[in-house]
C-alpha positions as CSV (number, residue, x, y, z in Angstrom):
1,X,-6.1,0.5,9.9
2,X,-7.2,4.0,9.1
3,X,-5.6,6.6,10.7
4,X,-7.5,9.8,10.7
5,X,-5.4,11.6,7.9
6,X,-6.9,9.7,5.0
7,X,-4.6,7.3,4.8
8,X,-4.7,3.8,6.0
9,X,-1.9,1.6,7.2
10,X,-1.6,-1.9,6.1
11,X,0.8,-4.7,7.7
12,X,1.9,-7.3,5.7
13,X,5.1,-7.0,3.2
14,X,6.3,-5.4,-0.2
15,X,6.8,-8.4,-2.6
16,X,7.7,-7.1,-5.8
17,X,8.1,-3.2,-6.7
18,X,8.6,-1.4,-10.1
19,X,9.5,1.8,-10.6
20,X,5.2,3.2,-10.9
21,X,3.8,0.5,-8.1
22,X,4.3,-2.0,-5.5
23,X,3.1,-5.3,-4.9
24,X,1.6,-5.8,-1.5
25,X,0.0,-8.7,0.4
26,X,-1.3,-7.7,3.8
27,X,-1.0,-10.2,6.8
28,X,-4.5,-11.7,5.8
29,X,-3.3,-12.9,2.7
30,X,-4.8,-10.1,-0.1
31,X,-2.4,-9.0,-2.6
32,X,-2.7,-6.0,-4.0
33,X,-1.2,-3.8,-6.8
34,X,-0.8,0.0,-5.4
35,X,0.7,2.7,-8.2
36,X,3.7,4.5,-5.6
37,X,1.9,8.3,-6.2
38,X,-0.5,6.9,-3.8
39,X,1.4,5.3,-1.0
40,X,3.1,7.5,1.9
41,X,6.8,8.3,1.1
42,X,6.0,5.6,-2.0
43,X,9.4,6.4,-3.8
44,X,11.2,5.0,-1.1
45,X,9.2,1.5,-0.8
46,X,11.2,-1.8,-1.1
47,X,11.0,-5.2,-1.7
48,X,10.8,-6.8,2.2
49,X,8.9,-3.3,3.7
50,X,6.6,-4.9,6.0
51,X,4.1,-1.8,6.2
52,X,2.4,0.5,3.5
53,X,0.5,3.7,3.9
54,X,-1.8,3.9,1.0
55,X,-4.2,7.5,0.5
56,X,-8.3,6.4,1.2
57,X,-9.4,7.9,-1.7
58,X,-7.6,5.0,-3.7
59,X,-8.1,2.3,-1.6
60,X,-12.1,3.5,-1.9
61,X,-12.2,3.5,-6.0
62,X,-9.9,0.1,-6.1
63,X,-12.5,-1.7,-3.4
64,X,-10.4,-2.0,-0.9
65,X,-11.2,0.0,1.8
């Protein structure tokens, strides 16, 4: 869900994380790779988070918006 700011909020859960990205899979089932420089407060993502904001500018190149 896009929420004005260019940023979109997606609810699903974190499944894996390293220390450059995060592993998401939203509630409809898409998994999805997201580098942590382009998610909201993405430093402090963890394994079990069950939302992610990710910048639209990404989420345009990757195909996913």
């Amino acid at each position: 869900m896009a929420n004005g700011f260019g940023q979109t909020t997606f609810a699903g859960e974190v499944l894996r994380t390293t220390d450059a990205a995060i592993l998401f899979e939203r509630n409809d089932g898409v998994e999805f790779w997201v580098p942590r420089r382009c998610c909201l407060q993405g430093d402090e993502v963890d394994e079990g988070d069950t939302d992610l904001v990710v910048a639209d500018w990404w989420l345009k190149q990757e195909g996913l918006d």
